[in-house]
C-alpha positions as CSV (number, residue, x, y, z in Angstrom):
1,X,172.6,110.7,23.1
2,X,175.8,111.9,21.3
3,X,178.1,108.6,20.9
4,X,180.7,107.4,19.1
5,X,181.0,103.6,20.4
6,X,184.7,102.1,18.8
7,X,185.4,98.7,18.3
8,X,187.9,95.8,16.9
9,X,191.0,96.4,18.2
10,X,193.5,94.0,20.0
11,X,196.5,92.4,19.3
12,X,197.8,91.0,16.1
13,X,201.3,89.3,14.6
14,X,202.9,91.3,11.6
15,X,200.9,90.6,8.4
16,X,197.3,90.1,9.6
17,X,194.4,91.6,9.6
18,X,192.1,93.6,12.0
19,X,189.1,95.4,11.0
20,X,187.8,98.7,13.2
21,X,184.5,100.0,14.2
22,X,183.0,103.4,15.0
23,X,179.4,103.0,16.1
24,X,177.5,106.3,16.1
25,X,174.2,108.2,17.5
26,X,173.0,111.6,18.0
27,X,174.1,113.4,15.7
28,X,173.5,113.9,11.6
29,X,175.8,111.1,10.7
30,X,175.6,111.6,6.8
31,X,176.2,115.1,7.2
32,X,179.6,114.6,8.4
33,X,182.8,113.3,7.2
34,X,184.4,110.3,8.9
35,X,188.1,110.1,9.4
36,X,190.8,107.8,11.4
37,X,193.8,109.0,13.4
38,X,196.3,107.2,15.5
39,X,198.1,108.5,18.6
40,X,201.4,105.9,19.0
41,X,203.8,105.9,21.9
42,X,205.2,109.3,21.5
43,X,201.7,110.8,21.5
44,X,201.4,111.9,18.0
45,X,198.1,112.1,16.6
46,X,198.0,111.7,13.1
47,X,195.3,111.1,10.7
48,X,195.4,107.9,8.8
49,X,192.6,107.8,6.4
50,X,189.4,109.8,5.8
51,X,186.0,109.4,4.0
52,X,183.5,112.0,2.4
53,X,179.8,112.0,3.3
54,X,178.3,110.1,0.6
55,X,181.7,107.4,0.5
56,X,182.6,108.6,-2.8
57,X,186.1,110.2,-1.9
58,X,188.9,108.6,0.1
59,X,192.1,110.3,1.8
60,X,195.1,108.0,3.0
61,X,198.5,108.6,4.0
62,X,201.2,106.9,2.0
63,X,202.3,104.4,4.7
64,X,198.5,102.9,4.7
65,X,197.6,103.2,1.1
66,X,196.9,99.6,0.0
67,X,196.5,98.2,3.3
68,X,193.9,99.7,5.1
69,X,190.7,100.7,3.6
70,X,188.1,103.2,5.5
71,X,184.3,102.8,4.6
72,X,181.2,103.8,6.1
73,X,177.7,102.7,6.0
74,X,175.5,105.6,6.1
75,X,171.7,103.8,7.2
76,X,173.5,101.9,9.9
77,X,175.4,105.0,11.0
78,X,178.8,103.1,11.4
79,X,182.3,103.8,9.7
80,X,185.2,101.0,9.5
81,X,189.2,100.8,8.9
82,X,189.8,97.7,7.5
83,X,193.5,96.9,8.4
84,X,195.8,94.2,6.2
85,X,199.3,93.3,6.1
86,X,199.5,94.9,9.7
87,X,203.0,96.1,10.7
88,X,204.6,96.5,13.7
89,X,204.7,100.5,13.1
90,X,200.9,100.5,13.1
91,X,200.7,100.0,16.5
92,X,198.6,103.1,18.0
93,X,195.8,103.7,19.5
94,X,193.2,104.5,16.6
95,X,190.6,107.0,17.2
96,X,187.4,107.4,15.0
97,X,186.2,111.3,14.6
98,X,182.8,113.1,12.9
99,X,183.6,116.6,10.9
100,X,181.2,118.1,9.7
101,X,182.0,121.9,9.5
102,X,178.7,123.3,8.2
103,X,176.5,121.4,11.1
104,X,179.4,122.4,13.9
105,X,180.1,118.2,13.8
106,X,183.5,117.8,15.5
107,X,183.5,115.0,18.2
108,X,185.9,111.7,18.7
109,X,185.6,108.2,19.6
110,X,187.4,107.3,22.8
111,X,190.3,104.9,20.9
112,X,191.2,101.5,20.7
113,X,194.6,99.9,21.1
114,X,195.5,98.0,17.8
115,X,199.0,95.8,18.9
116,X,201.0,94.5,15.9
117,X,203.9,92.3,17.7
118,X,205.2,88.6,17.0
């Protein structure tokens, strides 16, 4: 059964720490690319930060880059975004997603709300 199971959000005060989870099943997982978006307020979706198949090559976007840190663990078929130094302007909801062109991979998690407010 396809799934993409998302975990570890909630709310945080500006400077800490959350780290996300993207629990998967039925599909190739190491054949696929594993990448982070966020969808704020004004319904933007935006990646954040991305991950190649083997873990070797990582993509962030300059407002993330240092703080959060995307990972995956291929035999348990997971991927994570470990969030620091949070800021109030990270608050979205964060969606995990599988690409893998060459298998026809393409499916999302269904978000989680990460709040960053004092």
């Amino acid at each position: 059964q396809l799934e993409l199971v998302q975990s570890g959000g909630g709310l945080v005060q500006p400077g800490g720490s959350l780290r996300l989870s993207c629990a998967t099943s039925g599909f190739t997982f190491s054949d696929a690319a594993m990448l982070w978006y966020r969808q704020t307020s004004e319904k933007e979706r935006t990646m954040v930060a991305s991950i190649s198949q083997s873990g070797s090559q990582e993509r962030y976007i300059d407002s993330v880059r240092g703080r959060f840190t995307i990972s995956r663990d291929n035999a348990a078929k997971e991927a994570y975004l470990q969030m620091d130094d949070l800021k109030p302007e990270d608050t979205a909801v964060y969606y995990c997603r599988a690409l893998g062109l060459a298998d026809g991979i393409d499916y999302w998690g269904k978000g989680t709300l990460v709040t960053v407010s004092s």
